[in-house]
C-alpha positions as CSV (number, residue, x, y, z in Angstrom):
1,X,103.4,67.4,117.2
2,X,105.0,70.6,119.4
3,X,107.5,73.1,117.4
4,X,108.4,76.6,118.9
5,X,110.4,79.1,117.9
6,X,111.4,82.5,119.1
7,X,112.8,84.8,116.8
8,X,115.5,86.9,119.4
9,X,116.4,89.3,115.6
10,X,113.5,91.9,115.3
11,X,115.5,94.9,113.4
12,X,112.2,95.6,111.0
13,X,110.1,98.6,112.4
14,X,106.8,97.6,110.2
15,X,106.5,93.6,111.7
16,X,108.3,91.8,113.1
17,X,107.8,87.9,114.4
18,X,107.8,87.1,117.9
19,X,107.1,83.7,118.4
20,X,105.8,80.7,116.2
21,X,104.5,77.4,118.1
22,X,102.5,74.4,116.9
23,X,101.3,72.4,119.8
24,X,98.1,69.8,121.2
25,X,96.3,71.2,124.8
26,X,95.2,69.2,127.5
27,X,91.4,68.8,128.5
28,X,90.1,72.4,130.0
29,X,94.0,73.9,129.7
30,X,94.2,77.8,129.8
31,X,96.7,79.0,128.0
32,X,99.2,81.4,130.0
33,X,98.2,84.7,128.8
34,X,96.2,87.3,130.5
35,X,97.3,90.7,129.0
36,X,99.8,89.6,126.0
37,X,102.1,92.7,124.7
38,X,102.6,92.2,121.7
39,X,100.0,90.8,118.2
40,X,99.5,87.2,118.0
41,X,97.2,84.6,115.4
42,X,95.8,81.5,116.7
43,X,94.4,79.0,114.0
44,X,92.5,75.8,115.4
45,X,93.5,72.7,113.8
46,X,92.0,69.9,115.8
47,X,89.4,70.1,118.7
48,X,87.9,73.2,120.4
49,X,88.0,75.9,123.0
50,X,86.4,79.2,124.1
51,X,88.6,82.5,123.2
52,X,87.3,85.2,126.2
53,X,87.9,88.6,125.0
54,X,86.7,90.8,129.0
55,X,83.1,90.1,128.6
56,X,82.9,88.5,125.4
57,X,83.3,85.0,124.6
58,X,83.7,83.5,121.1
59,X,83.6,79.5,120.7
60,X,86.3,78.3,118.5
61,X,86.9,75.3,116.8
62,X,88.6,73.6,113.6
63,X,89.2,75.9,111.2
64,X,88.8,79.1,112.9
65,X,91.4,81.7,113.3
66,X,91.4,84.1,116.2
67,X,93.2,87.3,116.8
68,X,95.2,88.6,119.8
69,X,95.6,92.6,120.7
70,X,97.6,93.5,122.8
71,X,97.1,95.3,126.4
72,X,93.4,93.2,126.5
73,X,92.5,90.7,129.3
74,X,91.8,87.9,127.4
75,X,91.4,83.7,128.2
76,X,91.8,80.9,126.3
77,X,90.5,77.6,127.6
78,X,90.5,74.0,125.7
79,X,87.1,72.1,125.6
80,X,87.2,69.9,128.2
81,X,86.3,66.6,125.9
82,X,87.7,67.8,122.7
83,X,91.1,69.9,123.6
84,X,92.0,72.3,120.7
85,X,95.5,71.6,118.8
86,X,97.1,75.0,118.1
87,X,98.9,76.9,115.4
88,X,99.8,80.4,117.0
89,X,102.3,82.9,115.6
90,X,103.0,86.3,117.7
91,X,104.0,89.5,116.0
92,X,104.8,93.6,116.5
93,X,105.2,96.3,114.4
94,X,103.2,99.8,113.2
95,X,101.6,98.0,110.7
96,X,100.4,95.3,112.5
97,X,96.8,96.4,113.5
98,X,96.2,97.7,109.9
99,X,97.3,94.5,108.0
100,X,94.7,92.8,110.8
101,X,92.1,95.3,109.9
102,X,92.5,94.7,106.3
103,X,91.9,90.5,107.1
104,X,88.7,91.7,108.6
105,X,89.9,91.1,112.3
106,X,89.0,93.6,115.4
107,X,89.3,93.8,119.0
108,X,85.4,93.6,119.1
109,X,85.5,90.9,116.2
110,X,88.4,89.1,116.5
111,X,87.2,85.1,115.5
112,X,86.8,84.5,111.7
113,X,86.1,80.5,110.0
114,X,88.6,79.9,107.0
115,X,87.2,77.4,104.2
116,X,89.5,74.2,104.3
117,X,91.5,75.3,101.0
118,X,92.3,78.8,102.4
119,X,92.9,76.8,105.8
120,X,95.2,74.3,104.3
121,X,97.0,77.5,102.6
122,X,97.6,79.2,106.0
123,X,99.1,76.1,107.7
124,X,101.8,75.9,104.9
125,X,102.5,79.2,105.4
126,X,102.8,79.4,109.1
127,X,104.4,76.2,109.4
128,X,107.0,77.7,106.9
129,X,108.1,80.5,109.9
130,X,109.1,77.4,112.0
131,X,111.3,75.4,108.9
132,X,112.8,79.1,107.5
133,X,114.2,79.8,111.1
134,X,117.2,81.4,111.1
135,X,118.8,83.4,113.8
136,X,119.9,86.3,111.0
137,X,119.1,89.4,109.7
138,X,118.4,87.4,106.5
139,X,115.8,85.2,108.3
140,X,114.9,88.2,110.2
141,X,113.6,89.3,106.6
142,X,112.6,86.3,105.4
143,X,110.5,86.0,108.6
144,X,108.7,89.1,107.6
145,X,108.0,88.5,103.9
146,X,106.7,85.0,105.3
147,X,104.2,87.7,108.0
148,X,103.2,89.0,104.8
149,X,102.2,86.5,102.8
150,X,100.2,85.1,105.8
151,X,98.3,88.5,106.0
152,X,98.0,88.9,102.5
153,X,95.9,85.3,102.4
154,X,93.8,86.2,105.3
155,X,93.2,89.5,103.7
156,X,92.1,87.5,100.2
157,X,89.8,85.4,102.0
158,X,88.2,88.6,103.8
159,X,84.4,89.2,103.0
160,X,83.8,92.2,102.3
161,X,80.4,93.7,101.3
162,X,81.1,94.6,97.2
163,X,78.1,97.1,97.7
164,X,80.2,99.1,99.9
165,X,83.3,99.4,98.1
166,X,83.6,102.1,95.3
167,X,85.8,100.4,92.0
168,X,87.4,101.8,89.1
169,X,90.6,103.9,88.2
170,X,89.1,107.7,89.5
171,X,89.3,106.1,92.5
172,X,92.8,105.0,92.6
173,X,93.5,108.3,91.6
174,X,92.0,110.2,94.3
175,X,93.3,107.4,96.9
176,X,96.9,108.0,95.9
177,X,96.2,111.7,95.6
178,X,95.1,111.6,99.2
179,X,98.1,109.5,100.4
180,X,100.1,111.8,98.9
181,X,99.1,115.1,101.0
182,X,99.4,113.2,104.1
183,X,102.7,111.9,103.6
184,X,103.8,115.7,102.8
185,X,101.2,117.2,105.6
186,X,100.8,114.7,108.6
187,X,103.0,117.4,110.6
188,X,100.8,120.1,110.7
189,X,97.1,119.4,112.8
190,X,95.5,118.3,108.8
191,X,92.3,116.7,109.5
192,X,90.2,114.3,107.5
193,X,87.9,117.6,105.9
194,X,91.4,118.7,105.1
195,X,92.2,115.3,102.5
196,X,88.8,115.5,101.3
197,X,89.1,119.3,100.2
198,X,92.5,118.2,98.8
199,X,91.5,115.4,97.1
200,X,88.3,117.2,96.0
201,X,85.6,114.5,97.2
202,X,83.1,114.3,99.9
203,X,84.1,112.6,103.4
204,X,82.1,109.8,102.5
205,X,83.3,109.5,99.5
206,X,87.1,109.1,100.7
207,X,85.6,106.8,103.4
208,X,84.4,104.5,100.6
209,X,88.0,104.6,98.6
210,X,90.2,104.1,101.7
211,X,88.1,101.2,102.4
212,X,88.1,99.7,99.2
213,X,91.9,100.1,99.0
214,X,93.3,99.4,102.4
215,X,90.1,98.5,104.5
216,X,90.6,101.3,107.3
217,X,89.0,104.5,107.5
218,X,90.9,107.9,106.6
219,X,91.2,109.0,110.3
220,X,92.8,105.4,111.0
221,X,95.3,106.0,108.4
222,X,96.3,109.2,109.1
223,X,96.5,108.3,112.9
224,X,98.4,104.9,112.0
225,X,101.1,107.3,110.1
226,X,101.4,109.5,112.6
227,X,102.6,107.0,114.9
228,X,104.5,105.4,112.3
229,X,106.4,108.5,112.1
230,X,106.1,109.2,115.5
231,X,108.4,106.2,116.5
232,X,110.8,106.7,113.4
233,X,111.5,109.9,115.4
234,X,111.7,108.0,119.0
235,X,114.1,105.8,117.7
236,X,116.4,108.8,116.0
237,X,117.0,111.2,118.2
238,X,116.6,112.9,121.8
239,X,113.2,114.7,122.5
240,X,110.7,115.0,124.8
241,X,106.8,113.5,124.2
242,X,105.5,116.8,123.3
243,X,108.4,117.6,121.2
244,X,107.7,114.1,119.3
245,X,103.9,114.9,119.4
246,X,103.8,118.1,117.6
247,X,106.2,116.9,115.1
248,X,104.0,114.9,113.6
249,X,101.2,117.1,114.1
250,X,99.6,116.3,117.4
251,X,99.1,119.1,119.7
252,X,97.8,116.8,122.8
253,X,101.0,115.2,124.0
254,X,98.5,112.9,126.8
255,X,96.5,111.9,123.4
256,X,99.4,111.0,121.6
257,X,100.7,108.9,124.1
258,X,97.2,107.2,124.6
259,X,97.1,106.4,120.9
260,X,101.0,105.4,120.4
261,X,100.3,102.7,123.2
262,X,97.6,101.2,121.7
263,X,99.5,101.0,118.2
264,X,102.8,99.5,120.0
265,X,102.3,97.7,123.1
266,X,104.9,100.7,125.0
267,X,104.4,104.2,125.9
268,X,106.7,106.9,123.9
269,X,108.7,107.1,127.0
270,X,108.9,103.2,127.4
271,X,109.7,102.5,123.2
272,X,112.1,105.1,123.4
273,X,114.4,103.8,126.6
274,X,114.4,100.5,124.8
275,X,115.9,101.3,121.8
276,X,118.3,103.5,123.7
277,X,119.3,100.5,125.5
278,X,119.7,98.7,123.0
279,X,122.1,100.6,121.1
């Protein structure tokens, strides 16, 4: 069985899907992808391959779900006597490396096994991208609910070390607390010591919380905001990179730019000529 669908509608900001294919792979076939742009999920159904992430390689076969990063050289080659069969789903958007972080993927880690009821869960729900298709800012939506749901499975299924992860309402408290100030402060240079004198915890402690709630760091957060906000502004109005930079708090225009293209895929310069032509 081959489906493929490419949504050409990507008006949502946060995610957005890309592509959705189902399809079987010839003996020792490479898929075409060197240096992908863009976020992408591969699950395994039948067979096996080698993912190759530069140096690394992680054997993959039924029932294990890679990740995809983009700007990484990466290979992926079907066994020679038992060719993989593919589910793959590419994907953009701000919060796309968070909602992969929080499903226990990273760019150094990026193979996990699913159990064959959380496996048979996550083939309904990709499959359901391909038979909700619809060229539409409605199915644009419904596209993106459908992103969600898959992340929030692989997020359920995550293992997580319990002895690691604070519980209890105090820390709810002090998590939202923290959110707060950055949403109201992320344009001045606040660091992490900054939220944790807020909040009124030690830096370990707010490690613990943000990782219990959201499964990144505090200085991942407040970076992934920034360059939330960051492109909010590149898509609004006129400005130069430094101008954008420092409005969200970030003196280093060269850093920001760094960081902004490993969140999106683009440079400031590059995301911001897009949506310009676009309009």
């Amino acid at each position: 069985m081959e489906l493929y669908f490419k949504n050409e509608l990507r008006p949502l900001a946060s995610l957005s899907l890309i592509e959705f294919a189902c399809f079987d792979c010839p003996a020792g076939f490479v898929l075409p992808l060197k240096k992908p742009d863009v976020f992408a999920l591969y699950y395994v159904m039948r067979g096996k391959g080698v993912y190759t992430v530069g140096d690394s390689q992680y054997p993959a076969s039924a029932g294990d779900v890679f990740a995809v990063y983009p700007n990484t050289v990466i290979k992926c080659r079907s066994d020679t006597k038992e060719p993989w069969s593919l589910y793959s789903v590419s994907f953009d958007g701000i919060d796309a490396r968070l909602l992969l972080n929080a499903a226990n993927f990273q760019p150094k880690a990026p193979l996990r096994h699913l159990e064959e009821k959380g496996a048979e869960a996550l083939v309904r729900i990709m499959k359901g991208l391909y038979d909700l298709r619809d060229q539409s800012l409605f199915g644009s939506i419904l596209s993106t609910a459908t992103l969600h749901l898959l992340m929030s499975l692989l997020i359920k299924t995550a293992s997580w070390n319990p002895a690691d992860m604070p519980s209890g309402w105090p820390a709810t408290v002090h998590f939202q607390k923290a959110l707060h100030y950055i949403e109201n402060n992320y344009q001045r240079a606040i660091t992490v010591d900054d939220i944790t004198d807020h909040v009124c915890v030690s830096r370990s402690r707010l490690y613990q919380i943000f990782k219990q709630q959201i499964f990144i760091s505090p200085q991942q957060y407040l970076m992934e905001y920034r360059m939330r906000e960051g492109r909010n502004l590149l898509e609004k109005r006129s400005g130069s990179v430094k101008e954008i930079a420092q409005a969200v708090g970030i003196e280093d225009s060269q850093y920001f730019s760094r960081v902004f293209k490993q969140c999106t895929g683009k440079s400031p310069t590059e995301w911001q000529r897009t949506r310009l032509d676009a309009r």
